[in-house]
VEXSEVEX-314892 format. One record per residue (C-alpha): residue number from 1; chain; x, y, z. Coordinates in Angstrom, 3 decimals. Layout:
atom nr->NUM, kette->A, c1->X, c2->Y, c3->Z
...
//
This chain:
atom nr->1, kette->A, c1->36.034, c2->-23.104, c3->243.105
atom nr->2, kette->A, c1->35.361, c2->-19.111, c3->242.386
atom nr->3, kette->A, c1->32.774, c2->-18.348, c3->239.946
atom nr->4, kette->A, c1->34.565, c2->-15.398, c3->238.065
atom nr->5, kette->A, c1->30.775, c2->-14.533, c3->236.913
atom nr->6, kette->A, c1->30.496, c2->-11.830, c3->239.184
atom nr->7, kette->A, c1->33.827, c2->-10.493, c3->238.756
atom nr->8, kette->A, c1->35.098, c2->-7.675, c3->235.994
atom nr->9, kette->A, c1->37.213, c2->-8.770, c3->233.461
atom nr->10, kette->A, c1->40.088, c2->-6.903, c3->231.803
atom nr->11, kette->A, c1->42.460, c2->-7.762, c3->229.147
atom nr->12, kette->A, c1->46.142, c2->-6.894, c3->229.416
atom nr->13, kette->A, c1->48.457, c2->-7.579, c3->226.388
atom nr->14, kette->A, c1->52.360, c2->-7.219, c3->225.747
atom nr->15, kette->A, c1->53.352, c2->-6.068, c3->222.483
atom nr->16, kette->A, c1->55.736, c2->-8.547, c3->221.032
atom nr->17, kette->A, c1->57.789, c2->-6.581, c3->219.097
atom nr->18, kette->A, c1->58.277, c2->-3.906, c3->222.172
atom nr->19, kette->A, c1->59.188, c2->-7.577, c3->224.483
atom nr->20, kette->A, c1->62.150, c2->-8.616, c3->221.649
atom nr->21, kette->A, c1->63.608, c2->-4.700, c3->222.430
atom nr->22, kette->A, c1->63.213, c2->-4.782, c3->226.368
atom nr->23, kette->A, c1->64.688, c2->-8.435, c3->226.028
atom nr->24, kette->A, c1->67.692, c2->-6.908, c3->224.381
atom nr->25, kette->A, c1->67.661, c2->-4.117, c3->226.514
atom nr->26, kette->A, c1->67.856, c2->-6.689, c3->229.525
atom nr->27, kette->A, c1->70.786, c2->-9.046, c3->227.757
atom nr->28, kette->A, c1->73.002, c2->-6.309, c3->227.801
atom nr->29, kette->A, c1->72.186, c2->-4.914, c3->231.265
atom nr->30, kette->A, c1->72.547, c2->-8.630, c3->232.620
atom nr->31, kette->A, c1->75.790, c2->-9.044, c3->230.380
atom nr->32, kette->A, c1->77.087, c2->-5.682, c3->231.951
atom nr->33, kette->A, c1->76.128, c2->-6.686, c3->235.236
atom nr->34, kette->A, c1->77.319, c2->-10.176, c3->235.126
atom nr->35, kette->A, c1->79.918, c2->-9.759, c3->232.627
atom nr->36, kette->A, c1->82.533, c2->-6.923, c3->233.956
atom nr->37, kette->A, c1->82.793, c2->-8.778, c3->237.807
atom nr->38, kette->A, c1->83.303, c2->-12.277, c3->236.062
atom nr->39, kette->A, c1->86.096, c2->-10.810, c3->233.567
atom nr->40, kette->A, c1->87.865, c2->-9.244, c3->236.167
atom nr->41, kette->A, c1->87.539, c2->-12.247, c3->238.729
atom nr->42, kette->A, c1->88.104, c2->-15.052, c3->236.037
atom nr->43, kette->A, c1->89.945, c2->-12.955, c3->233.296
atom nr->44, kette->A, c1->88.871, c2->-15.163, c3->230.721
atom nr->45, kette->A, c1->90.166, c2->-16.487, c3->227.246
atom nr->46, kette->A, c1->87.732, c2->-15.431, c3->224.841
atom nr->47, kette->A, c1->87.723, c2->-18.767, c3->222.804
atom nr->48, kette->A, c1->84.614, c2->-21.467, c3->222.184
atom nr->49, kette->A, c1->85.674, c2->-24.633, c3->220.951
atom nr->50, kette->A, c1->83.579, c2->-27.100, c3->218.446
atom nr->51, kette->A, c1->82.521, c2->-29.232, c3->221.423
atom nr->52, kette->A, c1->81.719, c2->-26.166, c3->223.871
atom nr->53, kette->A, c1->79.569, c2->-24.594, c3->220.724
atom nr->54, kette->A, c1->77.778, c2->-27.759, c3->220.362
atom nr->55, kette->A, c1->77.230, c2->-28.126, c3->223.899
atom nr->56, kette->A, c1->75.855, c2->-24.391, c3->224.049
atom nr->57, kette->A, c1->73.130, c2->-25.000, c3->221.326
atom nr->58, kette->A, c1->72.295, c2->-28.470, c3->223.142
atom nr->59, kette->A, c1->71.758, c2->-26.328, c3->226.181
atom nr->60, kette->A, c1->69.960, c2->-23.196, c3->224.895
atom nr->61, kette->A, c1->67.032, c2->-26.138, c3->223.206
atom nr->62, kette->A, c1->67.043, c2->-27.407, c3->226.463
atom nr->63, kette->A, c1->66.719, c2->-24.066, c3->227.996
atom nr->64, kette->A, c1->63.253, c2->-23.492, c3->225.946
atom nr->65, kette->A, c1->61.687, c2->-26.395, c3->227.101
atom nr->66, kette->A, c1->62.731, c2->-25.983, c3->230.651
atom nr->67, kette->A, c1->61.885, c2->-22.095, c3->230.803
atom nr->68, kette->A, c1->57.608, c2->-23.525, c3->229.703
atom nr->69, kette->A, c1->58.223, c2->-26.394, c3->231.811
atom nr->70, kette->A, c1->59.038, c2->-24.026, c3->234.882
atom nr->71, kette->A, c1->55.975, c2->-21.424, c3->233.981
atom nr->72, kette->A, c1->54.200, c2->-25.219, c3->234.103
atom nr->73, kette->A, c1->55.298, c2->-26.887, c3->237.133
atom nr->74, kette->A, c1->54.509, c2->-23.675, c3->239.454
atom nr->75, kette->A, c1->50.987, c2->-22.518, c3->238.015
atom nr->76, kette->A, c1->50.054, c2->-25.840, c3->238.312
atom nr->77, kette->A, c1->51.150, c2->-25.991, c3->241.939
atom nr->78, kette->A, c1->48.586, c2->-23.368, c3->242.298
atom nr->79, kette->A, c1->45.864, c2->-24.266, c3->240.317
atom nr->80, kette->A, c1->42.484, c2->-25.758, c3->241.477
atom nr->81, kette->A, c1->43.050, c2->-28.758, c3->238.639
atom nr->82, kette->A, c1->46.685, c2->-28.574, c3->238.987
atom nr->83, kette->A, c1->48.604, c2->-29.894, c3->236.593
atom nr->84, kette->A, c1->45.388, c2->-30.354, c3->234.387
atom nr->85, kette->A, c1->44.929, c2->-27.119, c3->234.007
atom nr->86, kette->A, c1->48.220, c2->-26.351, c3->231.988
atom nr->87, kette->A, c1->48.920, c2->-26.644, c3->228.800
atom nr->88, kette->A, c1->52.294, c2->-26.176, c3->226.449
atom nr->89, kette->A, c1->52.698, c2->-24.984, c3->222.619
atom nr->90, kette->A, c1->54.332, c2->-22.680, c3->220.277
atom nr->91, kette->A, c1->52.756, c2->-19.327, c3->218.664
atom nr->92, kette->A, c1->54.315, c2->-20.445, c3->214.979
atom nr->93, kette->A, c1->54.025, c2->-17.125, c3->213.201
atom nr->94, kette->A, c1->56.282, c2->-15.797, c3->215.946
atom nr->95, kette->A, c1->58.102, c2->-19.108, c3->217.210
atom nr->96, kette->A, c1->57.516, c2->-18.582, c3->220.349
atom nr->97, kette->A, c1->56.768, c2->-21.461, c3->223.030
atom nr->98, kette->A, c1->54.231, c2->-21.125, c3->225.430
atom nr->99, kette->A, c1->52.845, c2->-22.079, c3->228.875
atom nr->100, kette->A, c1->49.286, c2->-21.893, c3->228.988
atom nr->101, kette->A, c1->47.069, c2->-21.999, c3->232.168
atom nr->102, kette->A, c1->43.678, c2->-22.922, c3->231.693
atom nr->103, kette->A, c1->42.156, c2->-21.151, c3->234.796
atom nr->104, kette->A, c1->42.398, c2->-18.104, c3->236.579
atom nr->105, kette->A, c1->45.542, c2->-18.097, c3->239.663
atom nr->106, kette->A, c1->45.838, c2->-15.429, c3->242.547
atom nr->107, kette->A, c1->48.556, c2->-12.619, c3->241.255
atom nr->108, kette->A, c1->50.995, c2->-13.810, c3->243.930
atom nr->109, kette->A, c1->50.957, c2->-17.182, c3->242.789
atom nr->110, kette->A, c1->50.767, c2->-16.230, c3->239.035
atom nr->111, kette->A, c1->54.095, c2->-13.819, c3->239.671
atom nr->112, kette->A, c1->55.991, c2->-16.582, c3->241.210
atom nr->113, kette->A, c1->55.160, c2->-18.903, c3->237.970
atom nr->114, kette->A, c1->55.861, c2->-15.931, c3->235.919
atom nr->115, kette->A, c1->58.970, c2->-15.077, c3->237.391
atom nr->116, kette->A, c1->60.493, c2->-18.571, c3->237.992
atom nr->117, kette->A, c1->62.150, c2->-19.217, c3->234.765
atom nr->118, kette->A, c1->63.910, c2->-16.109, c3->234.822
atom nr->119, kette->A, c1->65.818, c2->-16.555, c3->238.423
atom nr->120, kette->A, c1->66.132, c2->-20.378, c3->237.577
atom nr->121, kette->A, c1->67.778, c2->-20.360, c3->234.269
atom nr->122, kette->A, c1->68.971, c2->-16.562, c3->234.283
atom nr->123, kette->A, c1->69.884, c2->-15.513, c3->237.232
atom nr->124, kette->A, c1->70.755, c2->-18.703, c3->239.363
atom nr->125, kette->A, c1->73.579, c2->-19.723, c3->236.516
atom nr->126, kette->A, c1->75.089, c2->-15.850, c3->236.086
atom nr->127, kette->A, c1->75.747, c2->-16.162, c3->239.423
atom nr->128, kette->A, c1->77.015, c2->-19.339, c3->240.444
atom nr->129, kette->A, c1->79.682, c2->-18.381, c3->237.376
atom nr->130, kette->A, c1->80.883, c2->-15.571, c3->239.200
atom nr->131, kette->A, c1->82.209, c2->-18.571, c3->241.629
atom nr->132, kette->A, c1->82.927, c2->-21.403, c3->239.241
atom nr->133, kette->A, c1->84.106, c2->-19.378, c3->236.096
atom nr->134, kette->A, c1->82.045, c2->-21.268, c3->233.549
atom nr->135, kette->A, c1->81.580, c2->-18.532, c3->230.696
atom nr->136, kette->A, c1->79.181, c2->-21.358, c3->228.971
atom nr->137, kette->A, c1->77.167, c2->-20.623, c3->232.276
atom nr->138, kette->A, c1->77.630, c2->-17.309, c3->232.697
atom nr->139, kette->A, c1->76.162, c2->-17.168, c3->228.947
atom nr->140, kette->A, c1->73.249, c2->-19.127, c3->228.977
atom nr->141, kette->A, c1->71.990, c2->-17.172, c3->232.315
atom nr->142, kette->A, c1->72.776, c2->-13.857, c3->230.010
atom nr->143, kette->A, c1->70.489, c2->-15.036, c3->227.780
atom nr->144, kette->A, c1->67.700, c2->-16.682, c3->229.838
atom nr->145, kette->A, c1->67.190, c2->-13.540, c3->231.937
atom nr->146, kette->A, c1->67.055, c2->-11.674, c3->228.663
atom nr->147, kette->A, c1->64.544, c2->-14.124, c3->227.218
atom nr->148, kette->A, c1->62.334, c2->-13.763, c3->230.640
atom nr->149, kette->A, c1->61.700, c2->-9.970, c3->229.036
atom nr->150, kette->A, c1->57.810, c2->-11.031, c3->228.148
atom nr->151, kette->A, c1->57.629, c2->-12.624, c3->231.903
atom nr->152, kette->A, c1->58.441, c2->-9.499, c3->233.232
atom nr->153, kette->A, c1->56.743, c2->-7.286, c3->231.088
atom nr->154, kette->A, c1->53.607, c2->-9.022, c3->232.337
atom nr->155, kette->A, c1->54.717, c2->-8.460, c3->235.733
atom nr->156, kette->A, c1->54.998, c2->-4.993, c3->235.316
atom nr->157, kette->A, c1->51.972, c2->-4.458, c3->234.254
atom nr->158, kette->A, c1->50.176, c2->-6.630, c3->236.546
atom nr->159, kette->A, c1->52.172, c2->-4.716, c3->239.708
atom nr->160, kette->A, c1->49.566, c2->-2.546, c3->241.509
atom nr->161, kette->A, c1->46.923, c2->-4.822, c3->241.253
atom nr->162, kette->A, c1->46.527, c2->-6.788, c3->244.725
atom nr->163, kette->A, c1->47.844, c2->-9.866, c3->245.563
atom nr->164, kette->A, c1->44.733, c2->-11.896, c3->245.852
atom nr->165, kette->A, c1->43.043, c2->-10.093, c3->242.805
atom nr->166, kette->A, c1->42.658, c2->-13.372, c3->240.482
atom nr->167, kette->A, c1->44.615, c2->-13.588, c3->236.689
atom nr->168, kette->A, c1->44.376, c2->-15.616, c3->233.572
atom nr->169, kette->A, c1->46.734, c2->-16.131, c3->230.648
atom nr->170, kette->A, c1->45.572, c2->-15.457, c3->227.665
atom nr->171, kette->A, c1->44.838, c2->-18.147, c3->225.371
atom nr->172, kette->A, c1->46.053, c2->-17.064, c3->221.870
atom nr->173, kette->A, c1->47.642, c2->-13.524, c3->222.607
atom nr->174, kette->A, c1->50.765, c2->-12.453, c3->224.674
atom nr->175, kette->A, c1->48.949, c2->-11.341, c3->227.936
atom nr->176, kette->A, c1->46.072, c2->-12.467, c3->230.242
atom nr->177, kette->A, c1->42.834, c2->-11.261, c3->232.152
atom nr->178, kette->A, c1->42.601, c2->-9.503, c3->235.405
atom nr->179, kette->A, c1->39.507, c2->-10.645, c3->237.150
atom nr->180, kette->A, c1->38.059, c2->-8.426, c3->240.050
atom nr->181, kette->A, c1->35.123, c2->-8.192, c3->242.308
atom nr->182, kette->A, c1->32.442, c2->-6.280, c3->241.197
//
C-alpha cells in the first residue's frame, strides 16, 4: 500500500453549473451525430406511445443507478480494498448521484472507471440503434453520453498528468486530488 505522505497533493474541481452546459453541449453533438445517420437509415415515425414513455422513464431511473454502479464496479477492480473502498450517494442540494472511491487509483485506472458509464450506456446503445432502429435506444444513449459531461470534464482536466501519477475523488465536492511524488 503507498503512503501518499510523501507525495503533493492538489485539488481539482468541476464547476457544476459549467458540467449541466457542456452536458447540453454534448446531447446535441451526440443527437447530431447519432441522430441524422439513424433518420436517414431508419426514417423514423416520430411518435412515443403510453407504454414506450413509460418504458423510457423506467429505463432512464435505471440508467442512474447503473451509470454509479459502473463508476463502482471498475474503481473497485482497481482498488487496494476493492470493492470496500467504494461508496454510493446523492449530493441533495444538486440531486446528483455519486460514486465515491475511498482511496487514491492510478490515472489510467481512474479514466477507465471514469469513462465507463459513458461508452456503456451512451455510446454502446447510439450505436447498436444505428443497426436495430430502436429510437428508445438511440435516445437513452443521447442522453447518457450527455449525462457523462462531469466524467469527462474530469478527464480533461486530469489529461497531461501521467498515467501512473495516483488520483482521488473528492469526498463532498465535484472533483478529486492529484497526488505526486515529491
Amino acid at each position: 500500500m503507498e503512503n501518499f505522505e510523501d507525495y503533493e497533493k492538489e485539488l481539482k474541481t468541476i464547476n457544476i453549473h459549467t458540467a449541466s452546459r457542456i452536458s447540453l453541449v454534448i446531447t446535441i453533438a451526440t443527437a447530431i451525430l447519432f441522430g441524422i445517420p439513424f433518420y436517414f437509415i431508419w426514417r423514423p415515425e416520430f411518435s412515443l406511445s403510453l407504454q414506450q414513455s413509460l418504458l423510457f422513464v423506467l429505463l432512464f431511473l435505471v440508467g442512474i443507478v447503473l451509470h454509479e454502479l459502473i463508476h463502482g464496479f471498475f474503481f473497485g477492480l482497481f482498488a487496494e480494498k476493492g470493492f470496500k473502498s467504494i461508496r454510493f450517494g446523492v449530493m441533495w442540494k444538486m440531486l446528483t448521484p455519486y460514486c465515491h472511491c475511498k482511496e487514491p487509483l492510478k490515472i489510467k485506472h481512474y479514466f477507465l472507471g471514469a469513462l465507463m458509464p459513458a461508452l456503456l450506456l451512451g455510446i454502446v446503445p447510439a450505436v447498436i440503434s444505428l443497426f436495430n432502429g430502436s429510437g428508445l435506444m438511440l435516445l437513452f444513449g443521447i442522453i447518457y453520453t450527455g449525462a457523462a459531461a462531469g466524467d469527462f470534464m474530469i478527464v480533461w482536466i486530469l489529461r497531461k498528468e501521467h498515467p501512473e501519477t495516483y488520483v482521488q475523488d473528492h469526498s463532498s465536492e465535484v472533483g478529486c486530488f492529484v497526488y505526486r511524488k515529491s
